[in-house]
N, C-alpha and C positions, 0 to 999 in steps of 0.2 A: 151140262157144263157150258152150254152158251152162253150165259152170265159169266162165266171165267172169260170165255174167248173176246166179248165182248169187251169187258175191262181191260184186260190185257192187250188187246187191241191200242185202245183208246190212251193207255199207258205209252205206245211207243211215242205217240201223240205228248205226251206231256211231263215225260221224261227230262228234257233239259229244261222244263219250267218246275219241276215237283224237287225238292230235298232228297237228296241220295241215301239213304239208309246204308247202313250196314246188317248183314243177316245177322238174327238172334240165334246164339248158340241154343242145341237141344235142351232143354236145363234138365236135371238128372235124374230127375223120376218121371224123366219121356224117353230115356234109352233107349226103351224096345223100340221107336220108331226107325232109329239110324238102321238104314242099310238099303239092299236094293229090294225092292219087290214089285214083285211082276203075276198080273193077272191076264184076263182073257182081255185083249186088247189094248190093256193098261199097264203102264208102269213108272215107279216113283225111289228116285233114289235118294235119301237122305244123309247128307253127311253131318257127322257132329257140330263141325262150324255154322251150320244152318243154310248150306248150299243142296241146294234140289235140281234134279232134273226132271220133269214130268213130260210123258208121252203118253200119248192118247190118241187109238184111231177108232177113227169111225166112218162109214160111208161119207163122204163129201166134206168131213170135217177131222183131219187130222191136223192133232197139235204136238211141239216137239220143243218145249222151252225148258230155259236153266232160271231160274228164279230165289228168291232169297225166303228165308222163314222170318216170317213177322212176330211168329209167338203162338201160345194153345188158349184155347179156352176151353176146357174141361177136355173130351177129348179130341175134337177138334183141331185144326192147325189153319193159319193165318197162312197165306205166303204171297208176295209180290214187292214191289219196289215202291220207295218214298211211300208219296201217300196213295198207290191204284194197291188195293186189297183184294183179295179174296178170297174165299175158306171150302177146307173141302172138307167135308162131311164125314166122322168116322162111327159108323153104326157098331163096329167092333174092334174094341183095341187089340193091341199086339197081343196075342195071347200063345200059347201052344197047343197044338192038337197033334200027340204022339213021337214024334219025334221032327217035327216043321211049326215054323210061326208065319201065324198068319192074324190079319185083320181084312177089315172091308172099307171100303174107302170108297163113298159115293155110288151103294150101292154093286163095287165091286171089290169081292174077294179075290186079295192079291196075299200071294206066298212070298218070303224072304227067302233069297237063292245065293246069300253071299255065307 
């Protein structure tokens, strides 16, 4: 995720010269992503209006931002402000396993706790 931190970085940077976007709503056959979920280290909360909170530690590198959704490309998701993008990777969508939903997101599998 150092290309995330890196853009986002560079975003604060270039924020009052970039167009302000407004977050894209979930559109309705990505439902399962809204909510909160939380893995080892990680977690990612998704609201319907397309507001995020993502948190992520890691030795030396802990990150704690609220950022906007840009939109999906397949399953996928875009998220950042104007035009500083960045995607995080979902190797498994929302799905259910028994009675919890869970996906993986950049290599980490996060459960939905709301």
């Amino acid at each position: 995720m150092s290309a995330l931190r890196a853009t986002l970085l560079a975003a604060a940077f270039l924020l009052p010269l970039a167009a302000q976007a407004e977050p894209v709503p979930v559109p309705a056959d990505k439902l399962a992503y809204v909510g909160d979920w939380q893995g080892k280290d990680m977690r990612i909360q998704m609201a319907k209006d397309g507001k995020i909170k993502y948190k992520r530690d890691r030795p030396g590198k802990n990150m704690d931002l609220s950022v906007d959704l840009q939109g999906f490309n397949g399953d996928n998701f875009d998220i950042g402000w104007g035009f500083v993008r960045s995607t995080f990777v979902v190797s498994k969508p929302p799905h259910r396993e028994g009675d919890k939903w869970k996906m993986t997101v950049d290599g980490v599998e996060l459960t939905r706790v709301d």
